[in-house]
PyMOL Python script that loads the backbone (N, CA, C, O; Angstrom):
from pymol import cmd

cmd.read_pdbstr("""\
ATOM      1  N   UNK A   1       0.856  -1.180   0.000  1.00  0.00           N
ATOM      2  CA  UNK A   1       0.000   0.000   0.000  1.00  0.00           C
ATOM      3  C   UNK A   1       0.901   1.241   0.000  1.00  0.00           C
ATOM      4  O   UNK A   1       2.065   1.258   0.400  1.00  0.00           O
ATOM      5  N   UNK A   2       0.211   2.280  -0.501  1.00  0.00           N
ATOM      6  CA  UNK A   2       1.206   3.166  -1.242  1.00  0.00           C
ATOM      7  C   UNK A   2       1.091   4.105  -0.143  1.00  0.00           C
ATOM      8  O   UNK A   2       0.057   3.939   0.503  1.00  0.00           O
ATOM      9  N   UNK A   3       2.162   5.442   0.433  1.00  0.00           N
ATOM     10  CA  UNK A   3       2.001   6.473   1.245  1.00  0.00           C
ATOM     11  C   UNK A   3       0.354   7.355   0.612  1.00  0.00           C
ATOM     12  O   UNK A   3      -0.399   7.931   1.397  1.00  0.00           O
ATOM     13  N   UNK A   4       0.148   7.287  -0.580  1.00  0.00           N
ATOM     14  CA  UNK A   4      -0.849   8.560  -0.866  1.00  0.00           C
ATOM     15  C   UNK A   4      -2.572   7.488  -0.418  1.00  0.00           C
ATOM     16  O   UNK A   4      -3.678   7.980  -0.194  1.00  0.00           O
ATOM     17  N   UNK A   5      -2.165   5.860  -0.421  1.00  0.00           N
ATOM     18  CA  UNK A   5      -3.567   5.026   0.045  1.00  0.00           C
ATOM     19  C   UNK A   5      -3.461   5.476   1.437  1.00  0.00           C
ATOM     20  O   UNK A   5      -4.188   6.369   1.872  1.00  0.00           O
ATOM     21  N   UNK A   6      -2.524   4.849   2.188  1.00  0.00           N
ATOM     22  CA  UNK A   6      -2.670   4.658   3.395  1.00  0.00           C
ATOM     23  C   UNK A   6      -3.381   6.404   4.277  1.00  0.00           C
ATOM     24  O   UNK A   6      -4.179   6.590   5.196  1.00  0.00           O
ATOM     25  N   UNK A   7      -2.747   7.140   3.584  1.00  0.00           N
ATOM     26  CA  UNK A   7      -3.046   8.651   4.308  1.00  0.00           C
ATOM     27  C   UNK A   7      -4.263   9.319   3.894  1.00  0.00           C
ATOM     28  O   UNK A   7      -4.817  10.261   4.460  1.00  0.00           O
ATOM     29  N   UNK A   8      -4.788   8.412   2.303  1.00  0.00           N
ATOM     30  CA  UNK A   8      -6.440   8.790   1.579  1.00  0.00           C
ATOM     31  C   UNK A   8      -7.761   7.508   2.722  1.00  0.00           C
ATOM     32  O   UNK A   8      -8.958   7.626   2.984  1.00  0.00           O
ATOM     33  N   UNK A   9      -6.946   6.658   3.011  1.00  0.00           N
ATOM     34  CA  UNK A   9      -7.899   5.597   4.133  1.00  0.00           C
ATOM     35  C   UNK A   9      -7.789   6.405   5.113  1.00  0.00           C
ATOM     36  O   UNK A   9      -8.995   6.558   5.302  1.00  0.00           O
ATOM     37  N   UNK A  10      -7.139   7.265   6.152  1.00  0.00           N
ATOM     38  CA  UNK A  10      -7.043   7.787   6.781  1.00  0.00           C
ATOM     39  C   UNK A  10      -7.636   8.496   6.620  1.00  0.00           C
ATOM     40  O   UNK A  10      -8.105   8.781   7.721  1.00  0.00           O
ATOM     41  N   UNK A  11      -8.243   9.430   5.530  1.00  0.00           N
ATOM     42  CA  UNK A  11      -9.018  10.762   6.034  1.00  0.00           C
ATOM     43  C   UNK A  11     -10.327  10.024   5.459  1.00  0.00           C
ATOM     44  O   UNK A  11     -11.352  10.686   5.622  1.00  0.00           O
ATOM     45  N   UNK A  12     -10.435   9.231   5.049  1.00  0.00           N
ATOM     46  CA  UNK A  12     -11.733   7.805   4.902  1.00  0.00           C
ATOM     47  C   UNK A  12     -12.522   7.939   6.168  1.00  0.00           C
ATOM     48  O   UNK A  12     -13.548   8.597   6.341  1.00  0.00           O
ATOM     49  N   UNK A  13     -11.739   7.062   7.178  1.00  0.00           N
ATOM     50  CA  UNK A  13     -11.703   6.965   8.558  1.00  0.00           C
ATOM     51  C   UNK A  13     -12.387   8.256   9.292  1.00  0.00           C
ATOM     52  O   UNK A  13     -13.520   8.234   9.774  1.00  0.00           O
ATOM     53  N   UNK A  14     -11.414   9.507   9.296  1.00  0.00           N
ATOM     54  CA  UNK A  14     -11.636  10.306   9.693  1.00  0.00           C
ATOM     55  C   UNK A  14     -13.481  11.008   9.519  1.00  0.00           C
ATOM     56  O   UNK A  14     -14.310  11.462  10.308  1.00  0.00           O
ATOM     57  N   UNK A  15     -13.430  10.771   8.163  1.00  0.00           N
ATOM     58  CA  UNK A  15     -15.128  11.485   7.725  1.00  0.00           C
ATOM     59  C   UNK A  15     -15.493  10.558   8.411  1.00  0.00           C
ATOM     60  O   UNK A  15     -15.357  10.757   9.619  1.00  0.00           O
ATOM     61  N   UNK A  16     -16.152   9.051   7.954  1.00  0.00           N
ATOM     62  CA  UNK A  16     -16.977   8.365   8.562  1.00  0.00           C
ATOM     63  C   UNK A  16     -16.621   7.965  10.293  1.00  0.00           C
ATOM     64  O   UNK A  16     -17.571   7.588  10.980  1.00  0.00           O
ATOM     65  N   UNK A  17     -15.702   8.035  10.711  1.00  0.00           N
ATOM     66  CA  UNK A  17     -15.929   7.644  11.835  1.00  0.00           C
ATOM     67  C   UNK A  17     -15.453   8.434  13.611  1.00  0.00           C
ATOM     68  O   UNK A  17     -15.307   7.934  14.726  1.00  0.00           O
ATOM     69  N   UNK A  18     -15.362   9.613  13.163  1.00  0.00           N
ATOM     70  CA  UNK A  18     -15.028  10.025  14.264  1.00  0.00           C
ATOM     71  C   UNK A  18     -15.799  11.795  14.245  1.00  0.00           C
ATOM     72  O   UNK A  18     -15.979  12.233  13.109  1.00  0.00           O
ATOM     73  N   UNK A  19     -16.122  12.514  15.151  1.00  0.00           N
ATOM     74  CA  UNK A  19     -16.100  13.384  15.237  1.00  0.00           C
ATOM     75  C   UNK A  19     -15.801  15.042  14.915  1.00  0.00           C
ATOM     76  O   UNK A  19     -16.420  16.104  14.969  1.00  0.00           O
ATOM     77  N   UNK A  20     -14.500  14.572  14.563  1.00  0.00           N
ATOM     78  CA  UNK A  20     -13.645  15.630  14.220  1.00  0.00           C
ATOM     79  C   UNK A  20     -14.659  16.640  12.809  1.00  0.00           C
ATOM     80  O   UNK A  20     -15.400  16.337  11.873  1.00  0.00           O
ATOM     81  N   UNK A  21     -14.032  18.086  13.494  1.00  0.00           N
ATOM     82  CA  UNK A  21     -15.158  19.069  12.907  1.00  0.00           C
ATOM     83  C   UNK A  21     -14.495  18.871  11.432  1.00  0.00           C
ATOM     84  O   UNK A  21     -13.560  18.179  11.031  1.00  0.00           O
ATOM     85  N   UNK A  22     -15.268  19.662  10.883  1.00  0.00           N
ATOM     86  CA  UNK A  22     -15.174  19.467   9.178  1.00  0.00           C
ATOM     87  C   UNK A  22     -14.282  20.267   8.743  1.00  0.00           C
ATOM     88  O   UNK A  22     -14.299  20.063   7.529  1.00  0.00           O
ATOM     89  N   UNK A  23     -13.548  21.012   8.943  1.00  0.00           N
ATOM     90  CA  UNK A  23     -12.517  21.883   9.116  1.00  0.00           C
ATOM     91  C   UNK A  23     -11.303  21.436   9.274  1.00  0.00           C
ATOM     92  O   UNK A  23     -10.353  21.983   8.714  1.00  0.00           O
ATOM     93  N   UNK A  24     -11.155  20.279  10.133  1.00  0.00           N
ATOM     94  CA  UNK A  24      -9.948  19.763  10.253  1.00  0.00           C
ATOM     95  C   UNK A  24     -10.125  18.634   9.138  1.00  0.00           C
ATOM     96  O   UNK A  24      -9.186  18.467   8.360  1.00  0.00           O
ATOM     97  N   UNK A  25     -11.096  17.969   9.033  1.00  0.00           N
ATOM     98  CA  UNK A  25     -10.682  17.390   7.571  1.00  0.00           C
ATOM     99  C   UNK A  25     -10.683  17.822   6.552  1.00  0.00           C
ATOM    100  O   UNK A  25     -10.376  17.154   5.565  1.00  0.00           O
ATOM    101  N   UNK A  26     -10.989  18.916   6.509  1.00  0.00           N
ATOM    102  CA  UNK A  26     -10.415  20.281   5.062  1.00  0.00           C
ATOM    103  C   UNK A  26      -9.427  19.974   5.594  1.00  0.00           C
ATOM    104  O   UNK A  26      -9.462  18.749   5.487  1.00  0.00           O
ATOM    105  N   UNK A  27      -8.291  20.283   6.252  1.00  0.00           N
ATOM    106  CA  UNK A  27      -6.937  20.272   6.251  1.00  0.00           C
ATOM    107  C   UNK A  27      -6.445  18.990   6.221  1.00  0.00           C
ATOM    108  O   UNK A  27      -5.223  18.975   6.371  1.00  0.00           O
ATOM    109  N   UNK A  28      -6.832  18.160   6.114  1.00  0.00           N
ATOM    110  CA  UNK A  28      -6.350  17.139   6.179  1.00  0.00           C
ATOM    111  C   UNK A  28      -6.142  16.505   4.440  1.00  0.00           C
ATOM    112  O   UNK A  28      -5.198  16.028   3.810  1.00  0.00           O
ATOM    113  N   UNK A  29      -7.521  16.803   4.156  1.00  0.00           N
ATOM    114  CA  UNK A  29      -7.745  17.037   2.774  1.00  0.00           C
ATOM    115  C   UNK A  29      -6.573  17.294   2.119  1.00  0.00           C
ATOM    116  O   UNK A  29      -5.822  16.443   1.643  1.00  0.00           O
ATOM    117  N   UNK A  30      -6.341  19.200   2.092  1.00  0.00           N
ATOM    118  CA  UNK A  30      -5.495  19.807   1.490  1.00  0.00           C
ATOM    119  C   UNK A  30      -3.891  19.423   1.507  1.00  0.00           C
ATOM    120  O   UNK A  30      -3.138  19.757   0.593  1.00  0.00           O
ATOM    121  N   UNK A  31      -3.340  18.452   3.018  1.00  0.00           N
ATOM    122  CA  UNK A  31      -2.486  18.074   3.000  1.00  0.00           C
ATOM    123  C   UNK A  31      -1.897  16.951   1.865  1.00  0.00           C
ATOM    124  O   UNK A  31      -0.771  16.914   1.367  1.00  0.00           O
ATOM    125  N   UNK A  32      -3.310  15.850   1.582  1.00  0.00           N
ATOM    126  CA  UNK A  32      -2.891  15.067   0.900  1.00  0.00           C
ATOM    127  C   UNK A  32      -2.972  15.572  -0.501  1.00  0.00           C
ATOM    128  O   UNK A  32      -2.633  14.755  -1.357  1.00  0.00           O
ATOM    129  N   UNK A  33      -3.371  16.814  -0.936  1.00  0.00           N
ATOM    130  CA  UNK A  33      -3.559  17.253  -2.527  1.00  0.00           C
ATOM    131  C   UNK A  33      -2.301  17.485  -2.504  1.00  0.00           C
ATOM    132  O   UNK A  33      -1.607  17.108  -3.449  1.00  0.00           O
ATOM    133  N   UNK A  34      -1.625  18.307  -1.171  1.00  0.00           N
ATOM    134  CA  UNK A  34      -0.210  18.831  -1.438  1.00  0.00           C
ATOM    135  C   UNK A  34       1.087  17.955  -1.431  1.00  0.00           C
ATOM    136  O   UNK A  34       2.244  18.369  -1.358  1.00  0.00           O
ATOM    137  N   UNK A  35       0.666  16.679  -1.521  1.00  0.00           N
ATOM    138  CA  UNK A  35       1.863  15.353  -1.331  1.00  0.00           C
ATOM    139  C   UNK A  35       1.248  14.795  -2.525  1.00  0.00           C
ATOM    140  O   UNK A  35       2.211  14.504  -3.234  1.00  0.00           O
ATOM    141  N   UNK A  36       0.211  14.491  -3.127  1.00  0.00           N
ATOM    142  CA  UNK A  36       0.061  14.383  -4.463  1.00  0.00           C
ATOM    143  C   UNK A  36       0.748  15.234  -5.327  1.00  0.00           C
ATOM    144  O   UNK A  36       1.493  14.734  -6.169  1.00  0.00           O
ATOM    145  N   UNK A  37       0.647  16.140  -5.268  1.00  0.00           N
ATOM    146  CA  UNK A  37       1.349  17.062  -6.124  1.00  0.00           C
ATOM    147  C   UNK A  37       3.344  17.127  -6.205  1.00  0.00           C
ATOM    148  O   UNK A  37       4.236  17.451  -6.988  1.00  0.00           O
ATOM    149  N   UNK A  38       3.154  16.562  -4.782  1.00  0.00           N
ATOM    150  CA  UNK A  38       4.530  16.483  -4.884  1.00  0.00           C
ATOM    151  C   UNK A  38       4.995  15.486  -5.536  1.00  0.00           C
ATOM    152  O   UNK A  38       6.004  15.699  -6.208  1.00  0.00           O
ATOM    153  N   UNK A  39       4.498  14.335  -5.533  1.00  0.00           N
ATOM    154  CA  UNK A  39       4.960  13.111  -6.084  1.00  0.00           C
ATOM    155  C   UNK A  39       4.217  13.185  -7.808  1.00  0.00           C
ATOM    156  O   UNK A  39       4.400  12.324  -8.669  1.00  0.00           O
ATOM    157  N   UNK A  40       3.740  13.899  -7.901  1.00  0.00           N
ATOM    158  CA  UNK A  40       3.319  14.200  -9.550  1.00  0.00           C
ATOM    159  C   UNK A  40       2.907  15.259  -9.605  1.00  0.00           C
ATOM    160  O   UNK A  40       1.784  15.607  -9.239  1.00  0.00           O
ATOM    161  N   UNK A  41       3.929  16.082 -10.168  1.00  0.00           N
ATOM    162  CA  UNK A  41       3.919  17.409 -10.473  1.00  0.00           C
ATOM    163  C   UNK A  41       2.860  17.880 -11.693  1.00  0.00           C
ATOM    164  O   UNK A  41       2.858  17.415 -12.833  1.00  0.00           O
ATOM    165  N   UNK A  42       2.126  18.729 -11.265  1.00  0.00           N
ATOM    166  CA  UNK A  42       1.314  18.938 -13.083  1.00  0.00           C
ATOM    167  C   UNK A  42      -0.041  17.725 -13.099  1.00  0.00           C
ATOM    168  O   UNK A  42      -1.015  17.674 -13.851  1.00  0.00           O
ATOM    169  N   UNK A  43       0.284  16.986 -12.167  1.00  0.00           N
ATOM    170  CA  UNK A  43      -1.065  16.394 -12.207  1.00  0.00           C
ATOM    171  C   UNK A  43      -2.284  16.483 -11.514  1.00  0.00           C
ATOM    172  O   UNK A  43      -2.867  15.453 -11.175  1.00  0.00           O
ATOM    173  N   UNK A  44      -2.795  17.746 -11.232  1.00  0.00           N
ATOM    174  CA  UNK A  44      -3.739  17.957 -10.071  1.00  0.00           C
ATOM    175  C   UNK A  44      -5.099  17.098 -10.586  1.00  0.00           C
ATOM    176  O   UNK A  44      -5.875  16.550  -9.803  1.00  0.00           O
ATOM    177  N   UNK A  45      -5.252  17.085 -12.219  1.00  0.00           N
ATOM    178  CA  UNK A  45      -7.012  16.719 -12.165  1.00  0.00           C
ATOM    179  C   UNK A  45      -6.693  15.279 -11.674  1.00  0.00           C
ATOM    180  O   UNK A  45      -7.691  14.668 -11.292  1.00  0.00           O
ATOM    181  N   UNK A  46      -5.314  14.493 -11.593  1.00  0.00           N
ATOM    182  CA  UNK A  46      -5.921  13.006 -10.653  1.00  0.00           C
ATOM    183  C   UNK A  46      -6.079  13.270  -9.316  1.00  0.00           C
ATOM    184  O   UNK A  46      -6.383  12.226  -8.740  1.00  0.00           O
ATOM    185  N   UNK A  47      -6.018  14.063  -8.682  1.00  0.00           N
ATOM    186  CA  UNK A  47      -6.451  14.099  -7.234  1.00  0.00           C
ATOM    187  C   UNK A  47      -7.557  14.276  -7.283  1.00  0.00           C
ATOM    188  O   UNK A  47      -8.355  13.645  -6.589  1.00  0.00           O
ATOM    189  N   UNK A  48      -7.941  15.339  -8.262  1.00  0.00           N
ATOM    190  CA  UNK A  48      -9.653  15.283  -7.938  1.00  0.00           C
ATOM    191  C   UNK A  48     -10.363  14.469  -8.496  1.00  0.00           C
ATOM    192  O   UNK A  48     -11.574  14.331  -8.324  1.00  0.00           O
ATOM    193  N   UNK A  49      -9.785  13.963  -9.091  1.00  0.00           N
ATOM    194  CA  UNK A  49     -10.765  12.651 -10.206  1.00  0.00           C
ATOM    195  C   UNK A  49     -10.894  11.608  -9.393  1.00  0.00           C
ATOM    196  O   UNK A  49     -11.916  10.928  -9.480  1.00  0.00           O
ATOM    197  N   UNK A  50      -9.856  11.274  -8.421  1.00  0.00           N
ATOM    198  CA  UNK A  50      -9.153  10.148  -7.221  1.00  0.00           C
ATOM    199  C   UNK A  50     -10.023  10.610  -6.293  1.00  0.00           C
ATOM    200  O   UNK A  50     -11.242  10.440  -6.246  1.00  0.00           O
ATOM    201  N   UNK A  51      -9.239  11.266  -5.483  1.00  0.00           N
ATOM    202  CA  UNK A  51      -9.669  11.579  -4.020  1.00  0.00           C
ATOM    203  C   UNK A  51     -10.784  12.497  -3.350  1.00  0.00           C
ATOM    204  O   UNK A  51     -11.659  12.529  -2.484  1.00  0.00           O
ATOM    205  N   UNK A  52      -9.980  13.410  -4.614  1.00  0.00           N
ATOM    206  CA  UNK A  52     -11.757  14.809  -3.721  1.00  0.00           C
ATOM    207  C   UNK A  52     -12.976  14.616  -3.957  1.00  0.00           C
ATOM    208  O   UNK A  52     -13.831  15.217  -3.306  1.00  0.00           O
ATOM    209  N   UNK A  53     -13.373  13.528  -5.173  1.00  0.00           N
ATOM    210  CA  UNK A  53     -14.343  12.933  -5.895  1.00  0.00           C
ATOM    211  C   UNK A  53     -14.448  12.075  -4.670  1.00  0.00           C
ATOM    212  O   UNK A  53     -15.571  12.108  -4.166  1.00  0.00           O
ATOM    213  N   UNK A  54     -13.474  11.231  -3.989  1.00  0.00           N
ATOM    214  CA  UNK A  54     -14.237   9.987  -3.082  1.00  0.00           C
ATOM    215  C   UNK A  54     -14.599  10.877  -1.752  1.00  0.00           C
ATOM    216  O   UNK A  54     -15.800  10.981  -1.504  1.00  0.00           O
ATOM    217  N   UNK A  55     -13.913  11.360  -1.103  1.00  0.00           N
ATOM    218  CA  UNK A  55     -14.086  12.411   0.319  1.00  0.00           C
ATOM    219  C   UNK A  55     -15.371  13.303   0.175  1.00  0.00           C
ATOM    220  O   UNK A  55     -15.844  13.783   1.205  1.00  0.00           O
ATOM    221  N   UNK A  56     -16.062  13.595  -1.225  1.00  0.00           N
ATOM    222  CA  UNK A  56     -17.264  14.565  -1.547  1.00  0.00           C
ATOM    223  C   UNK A  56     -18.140  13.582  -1.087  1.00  0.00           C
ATOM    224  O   UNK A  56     -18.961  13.780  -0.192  1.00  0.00           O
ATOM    225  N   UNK A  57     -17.948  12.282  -1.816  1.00  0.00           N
ATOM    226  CA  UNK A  57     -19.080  11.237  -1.665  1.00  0.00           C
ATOM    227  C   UNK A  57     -19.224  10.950  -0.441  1.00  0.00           C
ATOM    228  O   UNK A  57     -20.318  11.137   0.091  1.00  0.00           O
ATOM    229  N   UNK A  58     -18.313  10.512   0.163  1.00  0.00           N
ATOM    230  CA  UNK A  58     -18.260  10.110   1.778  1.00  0.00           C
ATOM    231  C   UNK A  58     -18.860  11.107   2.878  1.00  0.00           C
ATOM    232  O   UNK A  58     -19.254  10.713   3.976  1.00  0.00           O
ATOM    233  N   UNK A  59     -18.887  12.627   2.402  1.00  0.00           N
ATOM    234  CA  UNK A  59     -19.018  13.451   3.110  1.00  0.00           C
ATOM    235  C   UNK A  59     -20.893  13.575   2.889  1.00  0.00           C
ATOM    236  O   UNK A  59     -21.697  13.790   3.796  1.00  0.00           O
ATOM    237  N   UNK A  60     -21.167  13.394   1.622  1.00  0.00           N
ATOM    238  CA  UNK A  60     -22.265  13.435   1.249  1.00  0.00           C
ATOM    239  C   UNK A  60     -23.169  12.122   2.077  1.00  0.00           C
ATOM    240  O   UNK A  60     -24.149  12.208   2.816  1.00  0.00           O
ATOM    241  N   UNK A  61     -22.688  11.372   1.788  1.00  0.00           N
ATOM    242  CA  UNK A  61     -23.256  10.302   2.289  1.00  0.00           C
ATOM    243  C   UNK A  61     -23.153   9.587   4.120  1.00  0.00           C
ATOM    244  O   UNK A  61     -23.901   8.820   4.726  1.00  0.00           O
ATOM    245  N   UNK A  62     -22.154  10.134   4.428  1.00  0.00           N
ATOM    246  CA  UNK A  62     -21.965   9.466   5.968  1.00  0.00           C
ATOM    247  C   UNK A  62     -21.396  10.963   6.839  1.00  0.00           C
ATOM    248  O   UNK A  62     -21.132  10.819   8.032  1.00  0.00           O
ATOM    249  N   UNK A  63     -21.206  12.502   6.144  1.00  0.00           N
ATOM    250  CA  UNK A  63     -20.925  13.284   7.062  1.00  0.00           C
ATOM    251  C   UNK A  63     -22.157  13.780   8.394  1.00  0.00           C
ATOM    252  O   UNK A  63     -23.291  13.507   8.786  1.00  0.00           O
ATOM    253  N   UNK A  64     -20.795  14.828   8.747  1.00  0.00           N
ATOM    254  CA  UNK A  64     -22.302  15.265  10.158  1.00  0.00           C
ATOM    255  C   UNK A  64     -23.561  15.837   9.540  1.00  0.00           C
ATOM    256  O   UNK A  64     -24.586  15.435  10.090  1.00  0.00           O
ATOM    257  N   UNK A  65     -23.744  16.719   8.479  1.00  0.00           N
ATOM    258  CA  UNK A  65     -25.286  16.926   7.631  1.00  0.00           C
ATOM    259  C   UNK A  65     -25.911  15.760   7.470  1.00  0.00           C
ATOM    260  O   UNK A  65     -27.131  15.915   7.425  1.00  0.00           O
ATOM    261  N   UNK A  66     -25.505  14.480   7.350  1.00  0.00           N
ATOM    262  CA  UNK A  66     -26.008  13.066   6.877  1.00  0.00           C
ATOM    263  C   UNK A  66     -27.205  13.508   7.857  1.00  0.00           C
ATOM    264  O   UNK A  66     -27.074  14.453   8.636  1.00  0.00           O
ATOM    265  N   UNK A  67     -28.710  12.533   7.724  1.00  0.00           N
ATOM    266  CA  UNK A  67     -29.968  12.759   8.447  1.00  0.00           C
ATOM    267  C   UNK A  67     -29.673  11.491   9.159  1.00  0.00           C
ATOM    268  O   UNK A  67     -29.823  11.744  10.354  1.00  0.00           O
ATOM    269  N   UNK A  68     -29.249   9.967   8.974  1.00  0.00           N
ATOM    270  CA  UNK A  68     -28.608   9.367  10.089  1.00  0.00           C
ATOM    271  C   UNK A  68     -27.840   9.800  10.550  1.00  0.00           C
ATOM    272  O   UNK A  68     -26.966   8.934  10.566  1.00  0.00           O
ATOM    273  N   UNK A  69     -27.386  10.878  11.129  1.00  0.00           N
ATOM    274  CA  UNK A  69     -26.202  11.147  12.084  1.00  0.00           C
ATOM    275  C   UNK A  69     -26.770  12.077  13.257  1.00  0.00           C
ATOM    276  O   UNK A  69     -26.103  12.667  14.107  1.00  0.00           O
ATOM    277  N   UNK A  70     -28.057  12.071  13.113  1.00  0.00           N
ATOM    278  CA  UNK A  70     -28.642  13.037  14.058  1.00  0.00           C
ATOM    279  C   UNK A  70     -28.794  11.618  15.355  1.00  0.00           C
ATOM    280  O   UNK A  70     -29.267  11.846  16.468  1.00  0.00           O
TER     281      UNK A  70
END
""", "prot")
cmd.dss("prot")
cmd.show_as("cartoon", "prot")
cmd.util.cbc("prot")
cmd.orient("prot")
């Protein structure tokens, strides 16, 4: 498993299962766009095609707005 899986399962984790305000997983977010980028320069649309595309869904579907989470 690659450094950019293990730290994209991690902010996985983070949306669905813990608390933490939505703010800190914006930053958490932005950290891993900025280590993508490092390891492939010039390639930003795969992060969003990859990751910000899966973290939207997750957020959509299992964040604190979710109507099961009340």
């Amino acid at each position: 498993m690659t450094l950019l899986q293990r730290e994209a399962d991690r902010i996985a984790v983070l949306i669905l299962s813990t608390d933490l305000p939505q703010i800190d997983i914006v930053i958490q977010v932005e950290k891993l766009r900025e280590l993508c980028e490092e390891l492939f320069p010039g390639r930003d649309e795969l992060f969003e095609m990859i990751y910000a595309s899966r973290f939207e869904r997750l957020r959509e579907q299992f964040g604190e707005d979710h109507p099961d989470n009340d």
